[in-house]
py3Dmol code that shows the C-alpha trace and the ligand (Angstrom):
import py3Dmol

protein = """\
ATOM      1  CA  UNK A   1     227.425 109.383  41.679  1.00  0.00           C
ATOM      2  CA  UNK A   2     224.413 111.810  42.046  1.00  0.00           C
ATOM      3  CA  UNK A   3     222.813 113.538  39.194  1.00  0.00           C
ATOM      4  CA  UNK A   4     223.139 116.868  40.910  1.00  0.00           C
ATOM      5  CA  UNK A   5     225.809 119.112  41.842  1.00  0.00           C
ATOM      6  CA  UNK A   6     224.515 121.656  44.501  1.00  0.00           C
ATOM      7  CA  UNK A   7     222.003 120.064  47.005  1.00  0.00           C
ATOM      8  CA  UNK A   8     220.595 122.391  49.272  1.00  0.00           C
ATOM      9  CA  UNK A   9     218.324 120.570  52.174  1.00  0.00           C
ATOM     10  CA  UNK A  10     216.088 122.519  54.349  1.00  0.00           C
ATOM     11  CA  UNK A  11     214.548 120.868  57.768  1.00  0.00           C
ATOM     12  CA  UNK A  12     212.495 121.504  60.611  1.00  0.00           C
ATOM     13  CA  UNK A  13     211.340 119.999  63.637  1.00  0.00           C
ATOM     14  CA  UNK A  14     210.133 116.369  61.896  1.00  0.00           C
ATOM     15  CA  UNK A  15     213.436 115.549  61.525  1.00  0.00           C
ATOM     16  CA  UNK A  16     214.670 115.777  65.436  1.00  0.00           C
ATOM     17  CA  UNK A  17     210.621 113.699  66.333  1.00  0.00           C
ATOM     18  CA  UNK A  18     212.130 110.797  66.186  1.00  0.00           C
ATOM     19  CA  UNK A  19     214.897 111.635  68.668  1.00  0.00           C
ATOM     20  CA  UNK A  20     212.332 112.908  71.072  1.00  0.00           C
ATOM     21  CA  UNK A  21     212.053 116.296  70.402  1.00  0.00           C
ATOM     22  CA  UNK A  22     208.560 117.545  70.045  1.00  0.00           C
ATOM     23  CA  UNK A  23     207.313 118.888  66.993  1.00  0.00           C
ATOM     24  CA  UNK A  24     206.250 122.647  67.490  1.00  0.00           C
ATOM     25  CA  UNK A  25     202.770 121.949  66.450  1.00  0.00           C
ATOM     26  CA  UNK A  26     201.041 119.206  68.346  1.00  0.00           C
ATOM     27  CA  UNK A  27     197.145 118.541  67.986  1.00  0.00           C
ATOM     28  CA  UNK A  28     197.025 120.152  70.821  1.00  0.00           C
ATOM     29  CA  UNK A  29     199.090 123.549  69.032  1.00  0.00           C
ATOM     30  CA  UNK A  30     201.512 123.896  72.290  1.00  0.00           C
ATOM     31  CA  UNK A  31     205.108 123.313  72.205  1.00  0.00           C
ATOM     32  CA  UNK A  32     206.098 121.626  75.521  1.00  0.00           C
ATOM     33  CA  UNK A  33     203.211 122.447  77.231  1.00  0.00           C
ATOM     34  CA  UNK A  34     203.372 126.170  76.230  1.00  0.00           C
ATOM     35  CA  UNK A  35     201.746 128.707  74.380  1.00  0.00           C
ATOM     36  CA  UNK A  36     204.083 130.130  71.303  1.00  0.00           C
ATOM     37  CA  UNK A  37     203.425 133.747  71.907  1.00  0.00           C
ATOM     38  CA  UNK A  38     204.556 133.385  75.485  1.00  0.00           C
ATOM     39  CA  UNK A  39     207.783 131.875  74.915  1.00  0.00           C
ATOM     40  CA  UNK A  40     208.776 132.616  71.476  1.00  0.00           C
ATOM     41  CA  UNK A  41     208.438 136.226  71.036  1.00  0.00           C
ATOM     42  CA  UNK A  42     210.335 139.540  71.744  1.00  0.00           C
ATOM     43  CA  UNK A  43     207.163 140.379  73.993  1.00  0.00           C
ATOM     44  CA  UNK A  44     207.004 137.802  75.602  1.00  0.00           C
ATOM     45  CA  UNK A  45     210.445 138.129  76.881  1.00  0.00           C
ATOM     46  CA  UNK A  46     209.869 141.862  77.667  1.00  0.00           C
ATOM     47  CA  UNK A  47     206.683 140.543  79.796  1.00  0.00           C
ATOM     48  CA  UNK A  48     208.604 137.393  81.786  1.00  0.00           C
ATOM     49  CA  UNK A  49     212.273 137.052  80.880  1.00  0.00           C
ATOM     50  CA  UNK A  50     212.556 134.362  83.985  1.00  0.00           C
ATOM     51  CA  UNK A  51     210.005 132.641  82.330  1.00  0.00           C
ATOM     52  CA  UNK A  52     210.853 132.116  79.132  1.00  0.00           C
ATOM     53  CA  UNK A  53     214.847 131.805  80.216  1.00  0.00           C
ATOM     54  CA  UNK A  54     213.650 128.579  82.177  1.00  0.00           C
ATOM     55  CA  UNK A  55     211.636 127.726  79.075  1.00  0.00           C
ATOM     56  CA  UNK A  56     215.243 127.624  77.298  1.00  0.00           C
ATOM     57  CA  UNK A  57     216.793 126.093  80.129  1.00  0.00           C
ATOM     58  CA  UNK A  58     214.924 122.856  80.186  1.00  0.00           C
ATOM     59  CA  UNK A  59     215.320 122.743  75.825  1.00  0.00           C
ATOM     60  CA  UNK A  60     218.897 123.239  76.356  1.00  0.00           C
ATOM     61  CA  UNK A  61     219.349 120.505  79.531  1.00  0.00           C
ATOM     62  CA  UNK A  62     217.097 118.252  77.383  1.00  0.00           C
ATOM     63  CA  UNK A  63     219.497 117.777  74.970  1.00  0.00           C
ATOM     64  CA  UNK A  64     221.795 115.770  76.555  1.00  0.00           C
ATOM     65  CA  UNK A  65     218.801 113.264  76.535  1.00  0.00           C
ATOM     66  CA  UNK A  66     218.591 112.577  72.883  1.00  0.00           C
ATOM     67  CA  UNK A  67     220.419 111.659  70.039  1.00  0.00           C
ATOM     68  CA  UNK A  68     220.694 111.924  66.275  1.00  0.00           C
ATOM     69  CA  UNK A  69     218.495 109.319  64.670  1.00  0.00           C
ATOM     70  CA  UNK A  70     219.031 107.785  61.203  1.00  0.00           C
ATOM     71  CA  UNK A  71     217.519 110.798  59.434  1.00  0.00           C
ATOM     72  CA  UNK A  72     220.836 112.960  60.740  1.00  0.00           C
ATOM     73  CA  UNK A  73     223.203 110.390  60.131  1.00  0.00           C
ATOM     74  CA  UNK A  74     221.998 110.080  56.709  1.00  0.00           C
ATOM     75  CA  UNK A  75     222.486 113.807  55.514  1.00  0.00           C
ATOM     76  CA  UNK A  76     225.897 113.590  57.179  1.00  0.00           C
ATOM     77  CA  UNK A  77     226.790 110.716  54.975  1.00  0.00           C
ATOM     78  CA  UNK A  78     225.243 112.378  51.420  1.00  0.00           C
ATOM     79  CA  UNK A  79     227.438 115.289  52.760  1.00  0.00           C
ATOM     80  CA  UNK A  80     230.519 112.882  52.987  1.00  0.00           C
ATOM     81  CA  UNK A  81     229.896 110.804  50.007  1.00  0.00           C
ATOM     82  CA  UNK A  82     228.795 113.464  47.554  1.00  0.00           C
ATOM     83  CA  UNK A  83     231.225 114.770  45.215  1.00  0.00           C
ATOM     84  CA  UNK A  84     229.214 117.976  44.947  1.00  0.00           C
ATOM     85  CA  UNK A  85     227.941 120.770  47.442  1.00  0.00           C
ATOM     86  CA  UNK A  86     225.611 119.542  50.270  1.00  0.00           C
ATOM     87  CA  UNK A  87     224.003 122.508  52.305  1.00  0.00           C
ATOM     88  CA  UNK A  88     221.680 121.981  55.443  1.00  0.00           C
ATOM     89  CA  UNK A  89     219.567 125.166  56.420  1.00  0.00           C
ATOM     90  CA  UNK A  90     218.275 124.053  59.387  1.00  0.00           C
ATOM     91  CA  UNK A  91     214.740 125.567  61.181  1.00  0.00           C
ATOM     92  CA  UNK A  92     216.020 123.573  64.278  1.00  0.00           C
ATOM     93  CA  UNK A  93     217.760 124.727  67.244  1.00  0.00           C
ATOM     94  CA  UNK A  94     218.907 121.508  68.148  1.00  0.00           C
ATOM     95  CA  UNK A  95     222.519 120.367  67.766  1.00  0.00           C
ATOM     96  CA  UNK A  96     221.182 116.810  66.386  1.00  0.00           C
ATOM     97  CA  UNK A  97     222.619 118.066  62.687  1.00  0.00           C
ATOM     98  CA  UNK A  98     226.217 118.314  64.394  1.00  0.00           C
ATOM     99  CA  UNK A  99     225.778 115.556  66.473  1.00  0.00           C
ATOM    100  CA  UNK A 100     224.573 113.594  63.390  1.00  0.00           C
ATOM    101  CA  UNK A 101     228.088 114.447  61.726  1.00  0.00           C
ATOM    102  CA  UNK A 102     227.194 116.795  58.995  1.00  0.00           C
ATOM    103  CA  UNK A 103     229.579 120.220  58.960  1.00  0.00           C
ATOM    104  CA  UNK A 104     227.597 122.330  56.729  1.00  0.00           C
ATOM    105  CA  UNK A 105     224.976 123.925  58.187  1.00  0.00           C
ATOM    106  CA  UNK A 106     223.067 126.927  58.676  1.00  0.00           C
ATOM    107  CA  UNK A 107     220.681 127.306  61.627  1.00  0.00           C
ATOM    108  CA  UNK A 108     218.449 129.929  60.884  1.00  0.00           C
ATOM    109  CA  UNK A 109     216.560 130.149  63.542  1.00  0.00           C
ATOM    110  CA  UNK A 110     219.729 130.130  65.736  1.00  0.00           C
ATOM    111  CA  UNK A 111     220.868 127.567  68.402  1.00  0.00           C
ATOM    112  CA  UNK A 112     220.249 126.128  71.788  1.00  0.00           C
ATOM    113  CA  UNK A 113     223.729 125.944  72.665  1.00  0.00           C
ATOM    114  CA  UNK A 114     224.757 129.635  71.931  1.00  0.00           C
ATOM    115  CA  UNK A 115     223.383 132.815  73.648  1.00  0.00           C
ATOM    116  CA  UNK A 116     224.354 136.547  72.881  1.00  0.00           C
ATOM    117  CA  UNK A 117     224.417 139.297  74.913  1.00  0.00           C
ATOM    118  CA  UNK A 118     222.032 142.086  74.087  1.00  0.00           C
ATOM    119  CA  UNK A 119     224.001 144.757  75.190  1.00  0.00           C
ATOM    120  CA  UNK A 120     227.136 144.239  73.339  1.00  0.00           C
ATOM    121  CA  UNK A 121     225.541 141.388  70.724  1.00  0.00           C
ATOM    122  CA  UNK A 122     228.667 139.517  71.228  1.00  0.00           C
ATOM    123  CA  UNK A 123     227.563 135.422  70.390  1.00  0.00           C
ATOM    124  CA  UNK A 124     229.015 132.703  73.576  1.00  0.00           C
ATOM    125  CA  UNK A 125     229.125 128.935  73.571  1.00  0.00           C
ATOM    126  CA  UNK A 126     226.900 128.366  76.009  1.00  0.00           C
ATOM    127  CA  UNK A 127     225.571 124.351  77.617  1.00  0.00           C
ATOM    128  CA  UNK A 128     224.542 125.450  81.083  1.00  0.00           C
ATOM    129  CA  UNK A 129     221.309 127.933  81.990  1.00  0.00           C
ATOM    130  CA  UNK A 130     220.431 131.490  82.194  1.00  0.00           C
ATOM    131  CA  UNK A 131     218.770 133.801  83.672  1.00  0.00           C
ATOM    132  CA  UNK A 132     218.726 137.628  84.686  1.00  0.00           C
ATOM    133  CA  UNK A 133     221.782 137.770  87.299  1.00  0.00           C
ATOM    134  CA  UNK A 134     224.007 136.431  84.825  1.00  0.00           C
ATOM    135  CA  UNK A 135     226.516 138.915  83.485  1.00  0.00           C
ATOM    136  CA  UNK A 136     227.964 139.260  79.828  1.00  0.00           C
ATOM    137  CA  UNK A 137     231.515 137.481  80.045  1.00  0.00           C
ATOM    138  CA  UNK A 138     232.590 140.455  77.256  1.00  0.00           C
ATOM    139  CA  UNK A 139     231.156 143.367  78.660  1.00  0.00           C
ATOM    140  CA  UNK A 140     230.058 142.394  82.045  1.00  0.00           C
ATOM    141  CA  UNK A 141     226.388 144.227  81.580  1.00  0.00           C
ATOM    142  CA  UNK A 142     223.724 142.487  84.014  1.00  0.00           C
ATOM    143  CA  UNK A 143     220.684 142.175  82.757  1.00  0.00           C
ATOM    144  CA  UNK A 144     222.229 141.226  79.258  1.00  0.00           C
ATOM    145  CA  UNK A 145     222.482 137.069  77.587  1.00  0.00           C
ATOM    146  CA  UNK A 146     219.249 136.012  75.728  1.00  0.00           C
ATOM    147  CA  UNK A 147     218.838 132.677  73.959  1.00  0.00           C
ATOM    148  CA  UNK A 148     220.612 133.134  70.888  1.00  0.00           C
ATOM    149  CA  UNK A 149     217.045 131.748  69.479  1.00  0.00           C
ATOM    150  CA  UNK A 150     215.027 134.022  66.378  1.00  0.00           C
ATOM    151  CA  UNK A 151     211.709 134.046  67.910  1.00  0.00           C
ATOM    152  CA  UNK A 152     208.897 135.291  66.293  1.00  0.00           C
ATOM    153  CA  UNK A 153     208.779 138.597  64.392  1.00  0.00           C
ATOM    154  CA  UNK A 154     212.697 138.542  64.500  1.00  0.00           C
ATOM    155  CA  UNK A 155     214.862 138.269  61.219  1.00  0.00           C
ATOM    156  CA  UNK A 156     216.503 135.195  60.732  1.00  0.00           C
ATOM    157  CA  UNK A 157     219.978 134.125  61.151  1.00  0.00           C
ATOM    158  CA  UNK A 158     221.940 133.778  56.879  1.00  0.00           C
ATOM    159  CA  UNK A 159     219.589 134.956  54.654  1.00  0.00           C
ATOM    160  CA  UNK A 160     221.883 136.040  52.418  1.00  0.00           C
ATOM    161  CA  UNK A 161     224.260 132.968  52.370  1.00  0.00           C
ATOM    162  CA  UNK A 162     220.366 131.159  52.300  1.00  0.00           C
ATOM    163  CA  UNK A 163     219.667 133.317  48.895  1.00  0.00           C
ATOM    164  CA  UNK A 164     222.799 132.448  47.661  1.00  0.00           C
ATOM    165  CA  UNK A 165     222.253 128.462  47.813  1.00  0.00           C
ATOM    166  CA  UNK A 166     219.209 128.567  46.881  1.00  0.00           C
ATOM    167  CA  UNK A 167     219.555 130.705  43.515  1.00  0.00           C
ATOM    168  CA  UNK A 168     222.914 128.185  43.189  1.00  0.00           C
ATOM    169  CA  UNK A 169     220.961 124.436  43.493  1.00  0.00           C
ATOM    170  CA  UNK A 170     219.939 122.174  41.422  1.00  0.00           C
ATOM    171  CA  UNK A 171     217.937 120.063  43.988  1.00  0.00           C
ATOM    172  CA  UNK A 172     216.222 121.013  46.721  1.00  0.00           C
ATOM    173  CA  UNK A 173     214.830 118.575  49.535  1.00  0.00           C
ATOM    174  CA  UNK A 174     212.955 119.631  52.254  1.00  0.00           C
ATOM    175  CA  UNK A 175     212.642 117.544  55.369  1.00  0.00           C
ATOM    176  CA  UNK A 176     209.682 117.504  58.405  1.00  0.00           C
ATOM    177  CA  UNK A 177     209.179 120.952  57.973  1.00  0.00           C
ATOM    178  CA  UNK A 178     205.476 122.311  58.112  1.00  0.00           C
ATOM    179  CA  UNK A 179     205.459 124.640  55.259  1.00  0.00           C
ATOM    180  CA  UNK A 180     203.839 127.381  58.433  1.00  0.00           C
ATOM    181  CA  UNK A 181     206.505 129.130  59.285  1.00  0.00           C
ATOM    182  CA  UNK A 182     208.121 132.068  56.820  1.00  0.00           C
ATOM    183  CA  UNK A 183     210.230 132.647  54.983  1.00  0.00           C
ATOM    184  CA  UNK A 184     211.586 129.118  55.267  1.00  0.00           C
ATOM    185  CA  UNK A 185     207.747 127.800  53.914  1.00  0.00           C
ATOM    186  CA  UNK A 186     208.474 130.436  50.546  1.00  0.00           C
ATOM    187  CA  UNK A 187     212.084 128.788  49.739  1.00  0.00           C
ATOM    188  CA  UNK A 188     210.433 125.958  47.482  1.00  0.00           C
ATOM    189  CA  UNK A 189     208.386 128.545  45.594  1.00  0.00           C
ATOM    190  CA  UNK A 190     211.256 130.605  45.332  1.00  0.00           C
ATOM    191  CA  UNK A 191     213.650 128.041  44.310  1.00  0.00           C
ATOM    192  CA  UNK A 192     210.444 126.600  41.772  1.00  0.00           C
ATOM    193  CA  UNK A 193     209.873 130.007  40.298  1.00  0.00           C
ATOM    194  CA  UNK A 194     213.944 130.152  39.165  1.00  0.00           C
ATOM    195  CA  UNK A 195     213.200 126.551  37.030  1.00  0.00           C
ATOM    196  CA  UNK A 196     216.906 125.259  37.844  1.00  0.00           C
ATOM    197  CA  UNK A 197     216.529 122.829  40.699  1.00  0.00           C
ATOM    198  CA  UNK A 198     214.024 119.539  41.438  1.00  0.00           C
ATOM    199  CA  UNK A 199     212.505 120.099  44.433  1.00  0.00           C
ATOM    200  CA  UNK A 200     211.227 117.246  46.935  1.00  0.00           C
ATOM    201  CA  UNK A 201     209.071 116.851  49.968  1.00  0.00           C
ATOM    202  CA  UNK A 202     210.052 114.160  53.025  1.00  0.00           C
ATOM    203  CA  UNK A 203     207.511 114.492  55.638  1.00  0.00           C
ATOM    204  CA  UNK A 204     205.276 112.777  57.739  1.00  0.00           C
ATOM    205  CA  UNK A 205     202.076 114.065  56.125  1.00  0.00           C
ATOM    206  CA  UNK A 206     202.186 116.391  53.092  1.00  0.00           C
ATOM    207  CA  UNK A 207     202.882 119.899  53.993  1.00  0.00           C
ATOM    208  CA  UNK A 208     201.158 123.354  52.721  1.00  0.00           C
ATOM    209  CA  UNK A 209     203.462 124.260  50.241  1.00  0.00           C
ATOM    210  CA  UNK A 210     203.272 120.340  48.841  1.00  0.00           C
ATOM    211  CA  UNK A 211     201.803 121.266  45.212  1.00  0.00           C
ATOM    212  CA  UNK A 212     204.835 123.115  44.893  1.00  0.00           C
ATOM    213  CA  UNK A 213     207.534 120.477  45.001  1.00  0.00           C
ATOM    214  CA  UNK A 214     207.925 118.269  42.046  1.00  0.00           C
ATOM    215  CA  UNK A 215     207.770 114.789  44.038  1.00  0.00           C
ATOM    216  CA  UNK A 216     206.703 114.465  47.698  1.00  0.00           C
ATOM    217  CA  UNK A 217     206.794 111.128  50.103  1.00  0.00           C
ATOM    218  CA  UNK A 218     205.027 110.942  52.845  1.00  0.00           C
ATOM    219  CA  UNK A 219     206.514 108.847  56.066  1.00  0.00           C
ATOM    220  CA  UNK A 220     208.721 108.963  58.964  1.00  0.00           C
ATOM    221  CA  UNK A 221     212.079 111.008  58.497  1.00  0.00           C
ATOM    222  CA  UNK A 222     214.512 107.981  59.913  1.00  0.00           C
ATOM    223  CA  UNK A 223     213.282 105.650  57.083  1.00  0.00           C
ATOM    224  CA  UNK A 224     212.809 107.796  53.969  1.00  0.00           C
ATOM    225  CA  UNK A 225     215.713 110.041  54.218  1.00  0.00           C
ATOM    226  CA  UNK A 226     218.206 107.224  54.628  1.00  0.00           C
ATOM    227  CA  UNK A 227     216.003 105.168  51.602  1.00  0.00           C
ATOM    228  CA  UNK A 228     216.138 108.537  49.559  1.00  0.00           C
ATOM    229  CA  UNK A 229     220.170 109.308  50.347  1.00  0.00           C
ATOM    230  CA  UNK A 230     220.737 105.735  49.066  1.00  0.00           C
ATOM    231  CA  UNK A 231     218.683 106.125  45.783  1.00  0.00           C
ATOM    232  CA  UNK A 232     220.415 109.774  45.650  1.00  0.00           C
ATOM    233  CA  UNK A 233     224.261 108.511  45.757  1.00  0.00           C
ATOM    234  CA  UNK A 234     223.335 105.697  43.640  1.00  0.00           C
ATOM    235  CA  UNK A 235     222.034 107.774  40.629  1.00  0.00           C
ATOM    236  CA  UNK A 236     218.516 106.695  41.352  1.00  0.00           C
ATOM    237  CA  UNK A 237     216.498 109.949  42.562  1.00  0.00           C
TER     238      UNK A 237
END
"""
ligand_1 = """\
44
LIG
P 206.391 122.198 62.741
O 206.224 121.664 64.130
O 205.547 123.329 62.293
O 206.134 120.989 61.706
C 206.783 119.762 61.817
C 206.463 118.924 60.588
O 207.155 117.705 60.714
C 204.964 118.588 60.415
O 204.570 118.819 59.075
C 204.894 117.098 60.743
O 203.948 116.404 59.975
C 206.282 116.639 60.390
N 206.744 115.477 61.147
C 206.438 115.135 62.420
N 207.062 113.992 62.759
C 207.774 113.604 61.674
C 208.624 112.503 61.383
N 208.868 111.551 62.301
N 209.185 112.412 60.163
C 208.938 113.355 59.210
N 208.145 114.424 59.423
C 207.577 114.551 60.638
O 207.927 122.478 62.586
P 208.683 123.432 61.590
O 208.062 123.443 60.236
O 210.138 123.139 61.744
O 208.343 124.829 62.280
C 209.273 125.664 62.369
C 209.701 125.976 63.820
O 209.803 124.898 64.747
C 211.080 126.503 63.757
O 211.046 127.846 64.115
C 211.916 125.709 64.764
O 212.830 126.571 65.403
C 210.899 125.184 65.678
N 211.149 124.000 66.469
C 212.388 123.383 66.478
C 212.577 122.222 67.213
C 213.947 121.589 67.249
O 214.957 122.284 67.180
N 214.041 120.254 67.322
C 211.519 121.656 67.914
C 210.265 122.314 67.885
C 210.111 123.479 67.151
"""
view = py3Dmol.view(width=600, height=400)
view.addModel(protein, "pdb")
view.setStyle({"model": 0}, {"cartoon": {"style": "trace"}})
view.addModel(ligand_1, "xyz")
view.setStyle({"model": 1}, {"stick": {}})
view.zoomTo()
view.show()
């Protein structure tokens, strides 16, 4: 028995480390060996759509080379065991939530495994690559699929259903996420600034927004969430 009702969790890329995902900021500030603005903008795609459709490719192929690690599992189980709400707005575009076994999520920032068309903006399924010779399987339009991905200077995916849980929890967690990258980073202030919900940090090192959050812990996302689900379901946290 938990001693909240609605529990909206927000992560990012710390979460999926420890499955062998990289983390978008390494020391060295690439992701996979790439420069942000030339695979992760509207621009960039104007510039080299080949490019950054193989960038996409090799996300998407890779994976079917990891797997969720305990971190997942153990949101899928508060989920399960939780007699309240438990939301997951996700920053990843990995299907390690799913995989993981929780149901509720929201990817904001969209997902590997769909593309859309940017013709007719219809959304596909989609495990295999792409590139420019592919046509749209609605409207047949060639140049058309994109990664269904929000890259940067693009809205993100549920902001209103995002505004909703957030005005609508009472505890907030936030999980390997930077605290860099808006408006996720502003959804503790916001949530702090409405005085209904605890908020809480999980991360490897403390993030920016970390004087925000009422309690932070600092450590690897596959031992404290599972630690902090148990203390959660048990009354504890
Ligand atoms: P980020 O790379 O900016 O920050 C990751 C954070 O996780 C850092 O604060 C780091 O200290 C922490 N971290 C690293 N390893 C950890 C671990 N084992 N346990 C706990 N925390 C750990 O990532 P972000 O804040 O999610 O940035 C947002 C962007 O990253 C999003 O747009 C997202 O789409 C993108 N991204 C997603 C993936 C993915 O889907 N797996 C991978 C890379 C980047």
């Amino acid at each position: 028995m938990t001693n909240y009702q609605n529990i909206v969790v927000l992560t990012g890329a710390g979460i999926s480390a420890e499955s062998g995902l990289s983390t978008f900021r390494g020391d060295d500030g690439l992701w996979e060996n790439h420069r942000l603005e030339d695979v992760a903008t509207p621009e960039a795609f104007r510039r080299d759509p080949e490019l950054v459709h193989r960038f996409y490719n090799m996300r998407r192929a890779n994976l079917g080379t990891v797997r969720p690690n305990p971190a997942h599992k153990a949101l899928a189980r508060l989920e399960q065991e939780h007699d309240g709400e438990v939301l997951v707005i996700t920053q990843n575009i990995d299907d390690l939530h799913e995989r993981g076994g929780s149901r509720n999520i929201l990817h904001m920032h969209g997902e590997l495994l769909k593309v859309h068309c940017r013709s007719c903006a219809e959304v596909f399924d989609w495990s295999g690559d792409i590139d420019e010779t592919v046509e749209c399987p609605d409207c047949g339009v060639i140049p058309s699929l994109r990664p269904h991905i929000v890259w940067f200077g693009e809205m993100p995916f549920c902001m209103y259903e995002i505004d909703e849980a957030l005005r609508s929890c009472d505890l907030f967690v936030s999980i390997g996420t930077s605290g860099n990258v808006y408006p996720a980073a502003g959804f503790v202030a916001q949530v702090s600034a409405m005085g209904r919900a605890r908020s809480i940090e999980l991360n490897l090192e403390p993030s920016e927004g970390v004087s925000l959050f009422n309690e932070a812990r600092q450590g690897p996302a596959s031992k404290l969430v599972p630690e902090f689900v148990e203390r959660l379901l048990a009354g504890e946290a």
